[in-house]
PyMOL commands that place a pseudoatom at each C-alpha (Angstrom):
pseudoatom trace, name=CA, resn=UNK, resi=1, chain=A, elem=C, hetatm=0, pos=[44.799, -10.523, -102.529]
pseudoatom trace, name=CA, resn=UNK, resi=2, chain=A, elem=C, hetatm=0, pos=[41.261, -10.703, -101.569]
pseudoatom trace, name=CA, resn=UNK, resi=3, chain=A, elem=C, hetatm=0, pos=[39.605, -14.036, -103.285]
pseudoatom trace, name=CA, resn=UNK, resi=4, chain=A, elem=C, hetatm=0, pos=[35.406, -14.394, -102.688]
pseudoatom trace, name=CA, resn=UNK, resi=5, chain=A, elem=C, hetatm=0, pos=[34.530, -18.155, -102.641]
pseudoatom trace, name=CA, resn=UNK, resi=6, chain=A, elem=C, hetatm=0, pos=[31.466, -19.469, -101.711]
pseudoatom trace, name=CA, resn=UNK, resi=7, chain=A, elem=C, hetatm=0, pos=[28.635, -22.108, -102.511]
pseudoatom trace, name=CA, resn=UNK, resi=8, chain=A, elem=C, hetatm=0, pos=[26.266, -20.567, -104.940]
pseudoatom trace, name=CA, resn=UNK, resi=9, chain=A, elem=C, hetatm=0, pos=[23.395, -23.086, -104.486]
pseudoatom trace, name=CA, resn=UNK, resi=10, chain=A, elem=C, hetatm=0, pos=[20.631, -22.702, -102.154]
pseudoatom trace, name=CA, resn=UNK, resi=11, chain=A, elem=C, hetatm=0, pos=[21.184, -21.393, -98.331]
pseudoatom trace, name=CA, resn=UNK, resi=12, chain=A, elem=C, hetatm=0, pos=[24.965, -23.177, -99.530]
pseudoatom trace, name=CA, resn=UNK, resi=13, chain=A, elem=C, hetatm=0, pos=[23.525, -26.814, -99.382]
pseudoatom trace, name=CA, resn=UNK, resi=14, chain=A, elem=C, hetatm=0, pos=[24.617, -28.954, -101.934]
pseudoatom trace, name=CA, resn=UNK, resi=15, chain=A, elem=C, hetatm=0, pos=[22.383, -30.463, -104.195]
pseudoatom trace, name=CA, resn=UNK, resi=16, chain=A, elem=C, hetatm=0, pos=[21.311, -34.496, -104.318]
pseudoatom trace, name=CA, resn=UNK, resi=17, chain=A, elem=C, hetatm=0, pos=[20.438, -36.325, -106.776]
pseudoatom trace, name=CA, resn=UNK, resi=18, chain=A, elem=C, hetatm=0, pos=[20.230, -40.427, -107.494]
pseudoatom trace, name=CA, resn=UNK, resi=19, chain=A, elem=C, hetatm=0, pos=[23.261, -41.382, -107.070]
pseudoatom trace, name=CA, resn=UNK, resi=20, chain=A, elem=C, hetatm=0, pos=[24.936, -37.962, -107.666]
pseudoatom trace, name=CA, resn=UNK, resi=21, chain=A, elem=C, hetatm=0, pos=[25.979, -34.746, -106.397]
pseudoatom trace, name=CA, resn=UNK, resi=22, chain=A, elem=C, hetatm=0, pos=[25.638, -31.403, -107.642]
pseudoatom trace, name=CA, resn=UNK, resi=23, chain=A, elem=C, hetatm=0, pos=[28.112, -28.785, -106.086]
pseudoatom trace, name=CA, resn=UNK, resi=24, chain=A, elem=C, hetatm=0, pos=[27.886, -24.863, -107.519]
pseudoatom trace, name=CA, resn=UNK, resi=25, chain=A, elem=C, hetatm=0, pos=[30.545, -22.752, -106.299]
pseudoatom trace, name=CA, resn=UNK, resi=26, chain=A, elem=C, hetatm=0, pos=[31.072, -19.270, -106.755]
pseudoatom trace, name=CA, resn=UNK, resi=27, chain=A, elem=C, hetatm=0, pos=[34.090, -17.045, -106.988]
pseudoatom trace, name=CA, resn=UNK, resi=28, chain=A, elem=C, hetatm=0, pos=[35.131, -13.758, -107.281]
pseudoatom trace, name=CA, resn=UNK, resi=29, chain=A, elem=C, hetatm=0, pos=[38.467, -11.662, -107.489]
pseudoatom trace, name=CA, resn=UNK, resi=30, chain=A, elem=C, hetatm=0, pos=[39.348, -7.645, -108.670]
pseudoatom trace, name=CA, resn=UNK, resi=31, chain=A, elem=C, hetatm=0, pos=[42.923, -7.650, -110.562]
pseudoatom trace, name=CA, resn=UNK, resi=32, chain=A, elem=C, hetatm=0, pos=[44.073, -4.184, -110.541]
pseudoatom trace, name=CA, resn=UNK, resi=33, chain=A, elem=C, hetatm=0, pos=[45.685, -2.911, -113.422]
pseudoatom trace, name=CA, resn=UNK, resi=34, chain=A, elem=C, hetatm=0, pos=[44.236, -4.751, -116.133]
pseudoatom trace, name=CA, resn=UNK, resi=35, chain=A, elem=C, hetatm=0, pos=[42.200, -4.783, -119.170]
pseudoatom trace, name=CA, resn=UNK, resi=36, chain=A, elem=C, hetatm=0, pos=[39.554, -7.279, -120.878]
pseudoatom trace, name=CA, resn=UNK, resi=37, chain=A, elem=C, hetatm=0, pos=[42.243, -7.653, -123.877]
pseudoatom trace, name=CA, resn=UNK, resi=38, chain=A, elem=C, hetatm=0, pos=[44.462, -8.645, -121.422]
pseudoatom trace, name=CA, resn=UNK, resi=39, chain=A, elem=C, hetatm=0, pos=[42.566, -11.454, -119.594]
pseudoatom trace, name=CA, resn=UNK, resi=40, chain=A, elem=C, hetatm=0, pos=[40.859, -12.841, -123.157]
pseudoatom trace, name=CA, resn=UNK, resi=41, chain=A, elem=C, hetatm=0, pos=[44.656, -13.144, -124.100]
pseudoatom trace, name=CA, resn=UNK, resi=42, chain=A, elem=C, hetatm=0, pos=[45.263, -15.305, -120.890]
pseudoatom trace, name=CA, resn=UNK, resi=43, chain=A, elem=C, hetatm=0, pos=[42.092, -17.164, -120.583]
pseudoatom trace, name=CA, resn=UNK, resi=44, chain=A, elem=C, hetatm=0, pos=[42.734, -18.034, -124.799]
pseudoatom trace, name=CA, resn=UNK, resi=45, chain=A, elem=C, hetatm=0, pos=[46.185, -19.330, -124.211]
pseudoatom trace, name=CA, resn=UNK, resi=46, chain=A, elem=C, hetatm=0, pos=[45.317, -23.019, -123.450]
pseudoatom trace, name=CA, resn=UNK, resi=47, chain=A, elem=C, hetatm=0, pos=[48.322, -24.826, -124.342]
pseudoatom trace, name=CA, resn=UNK, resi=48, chain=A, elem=C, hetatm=0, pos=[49.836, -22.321, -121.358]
pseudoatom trace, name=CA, resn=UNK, resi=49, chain=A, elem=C, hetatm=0, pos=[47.312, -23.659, -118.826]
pseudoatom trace, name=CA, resn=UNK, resi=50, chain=A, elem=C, hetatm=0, pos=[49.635, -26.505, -117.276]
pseudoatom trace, name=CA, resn=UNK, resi=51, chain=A, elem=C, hetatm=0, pos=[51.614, -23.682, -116.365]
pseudoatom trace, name=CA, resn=UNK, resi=52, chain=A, elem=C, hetatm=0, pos=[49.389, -21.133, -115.190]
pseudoatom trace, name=CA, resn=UNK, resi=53, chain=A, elem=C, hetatm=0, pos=[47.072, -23.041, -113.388]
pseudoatom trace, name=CA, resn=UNK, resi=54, chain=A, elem=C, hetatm=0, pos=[49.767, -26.102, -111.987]
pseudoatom trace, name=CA, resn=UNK, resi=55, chain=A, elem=C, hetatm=0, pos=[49.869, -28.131, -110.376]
pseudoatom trace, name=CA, resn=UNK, resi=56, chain=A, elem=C, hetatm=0, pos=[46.084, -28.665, -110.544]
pseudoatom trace, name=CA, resn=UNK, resi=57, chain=A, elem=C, hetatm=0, pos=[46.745, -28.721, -114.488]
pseudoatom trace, name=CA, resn=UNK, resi=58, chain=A, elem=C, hetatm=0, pos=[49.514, -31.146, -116.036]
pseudoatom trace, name=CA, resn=UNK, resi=59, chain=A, elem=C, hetatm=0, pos=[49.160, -30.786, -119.337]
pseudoatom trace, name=CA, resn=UNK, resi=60, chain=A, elem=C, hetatm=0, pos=[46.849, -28.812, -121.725]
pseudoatom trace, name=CA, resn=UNK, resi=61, chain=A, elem=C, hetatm=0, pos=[46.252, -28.153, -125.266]
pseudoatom trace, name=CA, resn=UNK, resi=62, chain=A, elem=C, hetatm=0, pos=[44.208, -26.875, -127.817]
pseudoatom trace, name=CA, resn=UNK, resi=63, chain=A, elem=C, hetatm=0, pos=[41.749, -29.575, -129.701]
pseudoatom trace, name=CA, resn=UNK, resi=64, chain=A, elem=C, hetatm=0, pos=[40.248, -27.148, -132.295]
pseudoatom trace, name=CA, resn=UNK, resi=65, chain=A, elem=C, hetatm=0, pos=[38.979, -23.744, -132.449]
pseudoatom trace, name=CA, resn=UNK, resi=66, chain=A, elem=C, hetatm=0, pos=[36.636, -22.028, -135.086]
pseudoatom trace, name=CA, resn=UNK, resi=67, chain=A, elem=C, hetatm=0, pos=[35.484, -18.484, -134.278]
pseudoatom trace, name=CA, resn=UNK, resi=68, chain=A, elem=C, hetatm=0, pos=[34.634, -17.576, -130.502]
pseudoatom trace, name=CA, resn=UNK, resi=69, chain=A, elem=C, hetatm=0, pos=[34.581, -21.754, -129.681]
pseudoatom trace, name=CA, resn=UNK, resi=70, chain=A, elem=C, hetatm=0, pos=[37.227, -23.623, -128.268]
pseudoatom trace, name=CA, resn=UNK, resi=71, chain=A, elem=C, hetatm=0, pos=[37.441, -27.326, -127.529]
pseudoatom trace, name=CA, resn=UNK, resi=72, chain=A, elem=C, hetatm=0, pos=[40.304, -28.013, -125.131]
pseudoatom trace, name=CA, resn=UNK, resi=73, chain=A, elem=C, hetatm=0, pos=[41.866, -31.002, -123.460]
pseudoatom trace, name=CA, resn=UNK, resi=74, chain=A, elem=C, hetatm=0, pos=[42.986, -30.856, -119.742]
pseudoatom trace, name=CA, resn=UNK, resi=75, chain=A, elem=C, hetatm=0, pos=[44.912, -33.171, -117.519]
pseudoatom trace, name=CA, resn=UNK, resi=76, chain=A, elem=C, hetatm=0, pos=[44.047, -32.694, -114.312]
pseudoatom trace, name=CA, resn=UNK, resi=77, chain=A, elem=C, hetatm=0, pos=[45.885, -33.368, -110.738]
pseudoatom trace, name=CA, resn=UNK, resi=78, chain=A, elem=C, hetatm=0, pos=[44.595, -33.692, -107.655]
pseudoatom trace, name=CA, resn=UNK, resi=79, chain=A, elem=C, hetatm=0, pos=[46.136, -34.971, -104.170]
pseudoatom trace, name=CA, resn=UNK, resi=80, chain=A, elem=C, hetatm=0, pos=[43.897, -34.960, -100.655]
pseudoatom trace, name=CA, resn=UNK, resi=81, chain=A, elem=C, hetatm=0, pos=[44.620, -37.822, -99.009]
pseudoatom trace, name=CA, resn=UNK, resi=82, chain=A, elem=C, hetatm=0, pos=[44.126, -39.642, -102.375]
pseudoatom trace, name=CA, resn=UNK, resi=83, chain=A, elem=C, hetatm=0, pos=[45.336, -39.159, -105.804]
pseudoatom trace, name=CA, resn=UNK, resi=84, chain=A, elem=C, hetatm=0, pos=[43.349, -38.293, -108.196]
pseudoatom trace, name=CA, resn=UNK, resi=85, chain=A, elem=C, hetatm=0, pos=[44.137, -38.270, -112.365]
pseudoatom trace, name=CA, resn=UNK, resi=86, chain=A, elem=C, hetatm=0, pos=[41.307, -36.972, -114.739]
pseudoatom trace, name=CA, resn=UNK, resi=87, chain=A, elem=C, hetatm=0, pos=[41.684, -37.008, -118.592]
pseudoatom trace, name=CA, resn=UNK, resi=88, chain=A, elem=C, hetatm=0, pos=[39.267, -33.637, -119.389]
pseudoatom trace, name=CA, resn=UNK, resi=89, chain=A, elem=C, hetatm=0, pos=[37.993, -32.153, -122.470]
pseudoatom trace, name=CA, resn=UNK, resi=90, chain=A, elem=C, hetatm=0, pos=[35.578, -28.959, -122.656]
pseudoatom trace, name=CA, resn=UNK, resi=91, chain=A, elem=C, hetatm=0, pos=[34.028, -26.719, -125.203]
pseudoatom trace, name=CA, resn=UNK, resi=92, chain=A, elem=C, hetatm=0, pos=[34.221, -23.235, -124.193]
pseudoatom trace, name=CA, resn=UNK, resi=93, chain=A, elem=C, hetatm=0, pos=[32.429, -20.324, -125.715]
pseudoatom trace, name=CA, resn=UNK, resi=94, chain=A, elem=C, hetatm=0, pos=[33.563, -16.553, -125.296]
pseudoatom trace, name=CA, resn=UNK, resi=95, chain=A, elem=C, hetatm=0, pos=[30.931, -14.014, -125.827]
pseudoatom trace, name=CA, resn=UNK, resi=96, chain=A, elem=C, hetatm=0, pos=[31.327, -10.017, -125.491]
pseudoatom trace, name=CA, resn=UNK, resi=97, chain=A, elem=C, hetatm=0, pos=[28.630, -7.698, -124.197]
pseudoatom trace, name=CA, resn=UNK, resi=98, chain=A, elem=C, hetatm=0, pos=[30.291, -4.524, -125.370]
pseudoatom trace, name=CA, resn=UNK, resi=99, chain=A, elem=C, hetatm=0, pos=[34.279, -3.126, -124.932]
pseudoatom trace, name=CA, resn=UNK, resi=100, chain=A, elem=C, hetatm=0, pos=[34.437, -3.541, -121.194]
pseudoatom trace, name=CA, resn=UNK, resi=101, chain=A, elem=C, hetatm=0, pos=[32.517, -7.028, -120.235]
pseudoatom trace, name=CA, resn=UNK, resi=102, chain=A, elem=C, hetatm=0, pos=[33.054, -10.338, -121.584]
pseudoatom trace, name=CA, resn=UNK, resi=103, chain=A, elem=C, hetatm=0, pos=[31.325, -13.649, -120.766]
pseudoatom trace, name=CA, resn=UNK, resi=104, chain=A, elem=C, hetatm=0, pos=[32.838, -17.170, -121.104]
pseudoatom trace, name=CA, resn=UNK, resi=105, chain=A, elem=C, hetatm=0, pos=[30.673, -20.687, -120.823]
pseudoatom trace, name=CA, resn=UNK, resi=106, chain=A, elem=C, hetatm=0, pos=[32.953, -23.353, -120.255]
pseudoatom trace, name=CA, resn=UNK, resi=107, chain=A, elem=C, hetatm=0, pos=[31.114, -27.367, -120.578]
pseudoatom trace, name=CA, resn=UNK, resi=108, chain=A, elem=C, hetatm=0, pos=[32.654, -30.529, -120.040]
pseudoatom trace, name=CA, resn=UNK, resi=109, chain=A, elem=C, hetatm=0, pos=[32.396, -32.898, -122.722]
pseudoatom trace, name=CA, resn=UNK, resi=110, chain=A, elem=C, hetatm=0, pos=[34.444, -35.901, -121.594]
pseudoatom trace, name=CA, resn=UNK, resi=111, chain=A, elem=C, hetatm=0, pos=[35.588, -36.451, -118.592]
pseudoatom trace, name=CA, resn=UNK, resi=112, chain=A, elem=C, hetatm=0, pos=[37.773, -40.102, -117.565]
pseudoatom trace, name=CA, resn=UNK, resi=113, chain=A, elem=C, hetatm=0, pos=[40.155, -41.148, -114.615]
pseudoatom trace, name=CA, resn=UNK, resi=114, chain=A, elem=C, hetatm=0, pos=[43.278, -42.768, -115.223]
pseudoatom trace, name=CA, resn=UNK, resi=115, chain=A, elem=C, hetatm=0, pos=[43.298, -45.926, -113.794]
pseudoatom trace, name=CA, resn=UNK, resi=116, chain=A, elem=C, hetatm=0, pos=[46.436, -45.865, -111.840]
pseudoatom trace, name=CA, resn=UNK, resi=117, chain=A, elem=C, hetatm=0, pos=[47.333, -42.001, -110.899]
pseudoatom trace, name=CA, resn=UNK, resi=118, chain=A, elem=C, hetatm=0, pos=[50.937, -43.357, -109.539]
pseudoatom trace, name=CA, resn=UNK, resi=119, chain=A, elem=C, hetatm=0, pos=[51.769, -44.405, -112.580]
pseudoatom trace, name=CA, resn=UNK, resi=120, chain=A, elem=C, hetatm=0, pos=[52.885, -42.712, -115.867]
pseudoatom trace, name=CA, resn=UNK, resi=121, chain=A, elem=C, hetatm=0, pos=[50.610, -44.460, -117.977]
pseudoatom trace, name=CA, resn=UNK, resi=122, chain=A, elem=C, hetatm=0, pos=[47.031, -43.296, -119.443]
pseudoatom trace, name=CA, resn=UNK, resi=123, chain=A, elem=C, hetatm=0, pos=[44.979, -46.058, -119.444]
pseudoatom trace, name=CA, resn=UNK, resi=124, chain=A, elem=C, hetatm=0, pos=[41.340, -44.840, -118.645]
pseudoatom trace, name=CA, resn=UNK, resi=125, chain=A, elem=C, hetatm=0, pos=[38.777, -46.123, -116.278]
pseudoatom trace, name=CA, resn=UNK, resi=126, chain=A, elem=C, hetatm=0, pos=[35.753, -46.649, -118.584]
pseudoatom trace, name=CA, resn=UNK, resi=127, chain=A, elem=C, hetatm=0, pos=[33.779, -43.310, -118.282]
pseudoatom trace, name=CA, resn=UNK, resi=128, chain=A, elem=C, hetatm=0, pos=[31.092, -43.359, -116.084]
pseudoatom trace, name=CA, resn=UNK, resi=129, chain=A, elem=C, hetatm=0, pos=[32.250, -46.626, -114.525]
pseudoatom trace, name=CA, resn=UNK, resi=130, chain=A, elem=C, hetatm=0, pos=[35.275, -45.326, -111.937]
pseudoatom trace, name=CA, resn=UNK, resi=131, chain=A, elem=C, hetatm=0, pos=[35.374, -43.505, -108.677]
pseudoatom trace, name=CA, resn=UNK, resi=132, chain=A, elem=C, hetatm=0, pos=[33.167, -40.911, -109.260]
pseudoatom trace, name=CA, resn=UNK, resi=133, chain=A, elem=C, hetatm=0, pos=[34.987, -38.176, -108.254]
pseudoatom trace, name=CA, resn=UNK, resi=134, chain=A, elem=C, hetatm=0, pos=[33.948, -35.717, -110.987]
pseudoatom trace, name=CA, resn=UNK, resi=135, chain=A, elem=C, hetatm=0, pos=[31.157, -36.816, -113.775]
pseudoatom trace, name=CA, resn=UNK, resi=136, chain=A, elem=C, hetatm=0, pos=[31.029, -33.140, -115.230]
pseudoatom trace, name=CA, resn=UNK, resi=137, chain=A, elem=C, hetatm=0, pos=[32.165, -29.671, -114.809]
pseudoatom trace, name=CA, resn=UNK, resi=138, chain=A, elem=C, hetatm=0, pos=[30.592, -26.340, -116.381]
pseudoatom trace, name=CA, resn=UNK, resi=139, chain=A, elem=C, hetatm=0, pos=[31.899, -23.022, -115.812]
pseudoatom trace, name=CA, resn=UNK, resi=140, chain=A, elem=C, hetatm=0, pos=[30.228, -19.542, -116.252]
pseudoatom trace, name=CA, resn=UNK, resi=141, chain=A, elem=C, hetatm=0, pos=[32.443, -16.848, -116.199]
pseudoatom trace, name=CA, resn=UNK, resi=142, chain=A, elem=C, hetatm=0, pos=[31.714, -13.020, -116.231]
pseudoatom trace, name=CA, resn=UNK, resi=143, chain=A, elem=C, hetatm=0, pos=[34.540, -10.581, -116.555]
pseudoatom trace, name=CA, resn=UNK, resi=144, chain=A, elem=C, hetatm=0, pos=[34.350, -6.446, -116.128]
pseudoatom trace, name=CA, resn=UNK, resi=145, chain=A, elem=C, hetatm=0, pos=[36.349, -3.663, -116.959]
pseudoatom trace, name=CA, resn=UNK, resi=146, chain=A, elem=C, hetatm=0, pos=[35.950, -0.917, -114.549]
pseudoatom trace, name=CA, resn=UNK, resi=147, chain=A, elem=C, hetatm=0, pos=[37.398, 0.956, -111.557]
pseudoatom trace, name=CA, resn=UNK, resi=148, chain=A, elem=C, hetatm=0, pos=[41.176, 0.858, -113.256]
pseudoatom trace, name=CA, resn=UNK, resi=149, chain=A, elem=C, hetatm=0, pos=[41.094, -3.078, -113.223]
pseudoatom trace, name=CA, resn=UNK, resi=150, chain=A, elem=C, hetatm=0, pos=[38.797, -6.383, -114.561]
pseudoatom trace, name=CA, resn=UNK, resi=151, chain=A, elem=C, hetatm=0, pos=[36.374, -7.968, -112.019]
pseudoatom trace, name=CA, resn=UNK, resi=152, chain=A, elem=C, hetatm=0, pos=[36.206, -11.772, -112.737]
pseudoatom trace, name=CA, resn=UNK, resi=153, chain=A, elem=C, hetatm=0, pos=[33.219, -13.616, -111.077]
pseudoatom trace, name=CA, resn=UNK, resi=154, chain=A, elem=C, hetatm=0, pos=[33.296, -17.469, -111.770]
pseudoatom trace, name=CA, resn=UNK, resi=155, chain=A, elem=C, hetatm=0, pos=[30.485, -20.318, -111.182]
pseudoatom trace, name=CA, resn=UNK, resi=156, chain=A, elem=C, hetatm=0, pos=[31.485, -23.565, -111.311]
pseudoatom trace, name=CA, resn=UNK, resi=157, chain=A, elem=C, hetatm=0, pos=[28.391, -26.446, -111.220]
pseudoatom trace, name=CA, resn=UNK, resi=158, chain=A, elem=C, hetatm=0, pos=[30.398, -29.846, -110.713]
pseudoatom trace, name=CA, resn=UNK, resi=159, chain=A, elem=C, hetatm=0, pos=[28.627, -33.091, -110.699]
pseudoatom trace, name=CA, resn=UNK, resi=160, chain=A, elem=C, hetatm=0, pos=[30.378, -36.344, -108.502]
pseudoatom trace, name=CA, resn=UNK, resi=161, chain=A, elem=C, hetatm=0, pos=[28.907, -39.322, -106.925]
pseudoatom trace, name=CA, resn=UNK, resi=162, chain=A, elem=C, hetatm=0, pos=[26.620, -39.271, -103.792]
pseudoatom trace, name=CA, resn=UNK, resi=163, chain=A, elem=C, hetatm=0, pos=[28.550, -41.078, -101.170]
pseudoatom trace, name=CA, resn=UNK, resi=164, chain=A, elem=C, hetatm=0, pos=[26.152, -42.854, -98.956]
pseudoatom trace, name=CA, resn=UNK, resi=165, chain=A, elem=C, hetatm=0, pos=[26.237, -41.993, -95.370]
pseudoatom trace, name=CA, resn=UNK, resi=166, chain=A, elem=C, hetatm=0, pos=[29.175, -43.729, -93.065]
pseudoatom trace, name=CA, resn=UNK, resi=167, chain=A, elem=C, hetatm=0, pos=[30.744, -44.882, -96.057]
pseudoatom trace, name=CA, resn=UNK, resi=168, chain=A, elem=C, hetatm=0, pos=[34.258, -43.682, -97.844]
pseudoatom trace, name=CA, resn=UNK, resi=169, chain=A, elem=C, hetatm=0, pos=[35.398, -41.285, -96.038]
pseudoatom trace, name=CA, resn=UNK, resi=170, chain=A, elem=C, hetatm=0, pos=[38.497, -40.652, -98.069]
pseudoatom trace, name=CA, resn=UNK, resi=171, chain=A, elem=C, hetatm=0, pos=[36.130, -40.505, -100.752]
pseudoatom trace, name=CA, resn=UNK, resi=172, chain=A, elem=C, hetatm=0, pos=[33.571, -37.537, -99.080]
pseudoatom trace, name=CA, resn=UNK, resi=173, chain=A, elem=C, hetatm=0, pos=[36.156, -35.687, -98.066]
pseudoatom trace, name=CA, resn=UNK, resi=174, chain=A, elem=C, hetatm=0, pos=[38.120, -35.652, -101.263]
pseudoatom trace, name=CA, resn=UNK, resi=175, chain=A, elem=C, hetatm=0, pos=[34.526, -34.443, -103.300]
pseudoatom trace, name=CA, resn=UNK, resi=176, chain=A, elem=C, hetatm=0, pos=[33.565, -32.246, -100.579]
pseudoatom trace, name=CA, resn=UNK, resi=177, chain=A, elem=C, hetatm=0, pos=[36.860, -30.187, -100.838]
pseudoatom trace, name=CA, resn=UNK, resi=178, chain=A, elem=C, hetatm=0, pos=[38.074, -30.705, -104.548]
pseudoatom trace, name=CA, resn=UNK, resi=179, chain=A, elem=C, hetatm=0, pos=[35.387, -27.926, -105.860]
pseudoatom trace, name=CA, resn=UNK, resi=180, chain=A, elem=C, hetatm=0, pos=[36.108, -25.022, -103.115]
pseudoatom trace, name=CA, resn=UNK, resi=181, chain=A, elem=C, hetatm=0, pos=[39.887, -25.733, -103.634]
pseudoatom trace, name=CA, resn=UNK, resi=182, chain=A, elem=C, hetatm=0, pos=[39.625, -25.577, -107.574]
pseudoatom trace, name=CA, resn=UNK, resi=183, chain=A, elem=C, hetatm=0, pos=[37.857, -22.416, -107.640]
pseudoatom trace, name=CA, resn=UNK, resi=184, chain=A, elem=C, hetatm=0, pos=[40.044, -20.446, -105.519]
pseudoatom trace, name=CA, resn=UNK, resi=185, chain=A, elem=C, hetatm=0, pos=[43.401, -21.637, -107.393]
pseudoatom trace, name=CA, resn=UNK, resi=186, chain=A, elem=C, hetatm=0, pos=[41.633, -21.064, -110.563]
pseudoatom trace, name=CA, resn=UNK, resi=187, chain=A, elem=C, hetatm=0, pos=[41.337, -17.578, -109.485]
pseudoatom trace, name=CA, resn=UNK, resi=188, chain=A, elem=C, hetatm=0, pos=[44.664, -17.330, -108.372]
pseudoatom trace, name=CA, resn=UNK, resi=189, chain=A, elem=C, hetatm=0, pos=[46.287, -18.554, -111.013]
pseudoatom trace, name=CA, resn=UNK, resi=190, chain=A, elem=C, hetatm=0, pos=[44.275, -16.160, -113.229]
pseudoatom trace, name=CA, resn=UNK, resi=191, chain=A, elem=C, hetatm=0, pos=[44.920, -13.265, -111.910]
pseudoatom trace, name=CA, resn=UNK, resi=192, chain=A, elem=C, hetatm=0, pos=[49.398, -14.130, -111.429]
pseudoatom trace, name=CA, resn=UNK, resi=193, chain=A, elem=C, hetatm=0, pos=[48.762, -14.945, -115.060]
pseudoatom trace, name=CA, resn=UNK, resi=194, chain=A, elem=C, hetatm=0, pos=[46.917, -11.763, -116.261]
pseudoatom trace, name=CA, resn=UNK, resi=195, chain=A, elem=C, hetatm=0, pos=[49.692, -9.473, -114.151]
pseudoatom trace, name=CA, resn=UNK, resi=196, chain=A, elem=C, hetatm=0, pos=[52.131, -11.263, -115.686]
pseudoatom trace, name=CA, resn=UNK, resi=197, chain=A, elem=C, hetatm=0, pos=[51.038, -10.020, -119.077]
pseudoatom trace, name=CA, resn=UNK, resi=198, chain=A, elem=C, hetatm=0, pos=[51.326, -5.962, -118.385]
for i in range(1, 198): cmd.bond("trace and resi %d" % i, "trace and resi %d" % (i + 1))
show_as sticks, trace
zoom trace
């Protein structure tokens, strides 16, 4: 399995801003075999997204859905060297370019930490007021038909707070790595998920 991940932004700096910063990743995998049908299925199936794309997603469900929009709630996990609970929702377009390529715009609408990720409870930070860790998340995917399989590229433009020089370690190296790790799961998990379908 050959995954392509790599910062999109310029010369792969990431982008500052006050008191923020911007991280755009790009990704890119070829899974043999299968058919735009097939991935719209997959990528439509939200309420299945806890278990295709665990354990980074914990629970998932539909919100609403009218036409080719989709708002969608996600619980997501993740653990370097802290812990880290977000309560997620998104509205997520799908557009088709003809038969054989789709497009799918993915935008964060809410986006809160649990206030104690070792415990089973979901009380909230109040937005914008916790660690920072991920303010916003967009995704732009494109997907292909061609060459007996579907080419899926993915950006993903991710927002956090700037961590001033020298200070919270923990906290730098949890941002730095959360978007590189995401993306490359994310592709993973698609494509197991997409092969599982045939």
């Amino acid at each position: 399995m050959i995954i392509l991940a790599r910062k999109a932004s310029d010369q792969g700096k990431d982008v500052r801003i006050p008191s923020g910063l911007v991280q755009d990743w790009y990704g890119a995998i070829f899974i043999p075999g299968a058919t735009i049908a097939q991935v719209r299925a997959v990528m439509q199936d939200y309420p299945n997204y806890q278990n295709v794309y665990r354990p980074e997603v914990t629970e998932s469900r539909l919100l609403s859905h009218s036409g080719s929009d989709y708002d969608v709630f996600l619980r997501l996990f993740k653990k370097h060297i802290l812990t880290v609970v977000l309560n997620t929702t998104y509205h997520v377009h799908y557009g088709e370019l003809d038969p054989k390529r789709m497009y799918i715009v993915s935008k964060s609408t809410r986006i809160a930490e649990v206030k104690d990720a070792k415990k089973s409870n979901e009380e909230e930070l109040p937005v914008g007021n916790d660690g920072g860790y991920l303010w916003r998340l967009n995704s732009y995917w494109r997907f292909e038909e061609a060459e007996g399989g579907v080419y899926a590229e993915c950006e993903a433009v991710s927002l956090s707070r700037h961590i001033p020089f020298g200070l919270g370690w923990m906290i730098k190296t949890f941002v730095e790595k959360f978007p590189k790790e995401s993306m490359v799961d994310t592709l993973k998990g698609t494509k197991k998920a997409v092969v599982g379908k045939r």
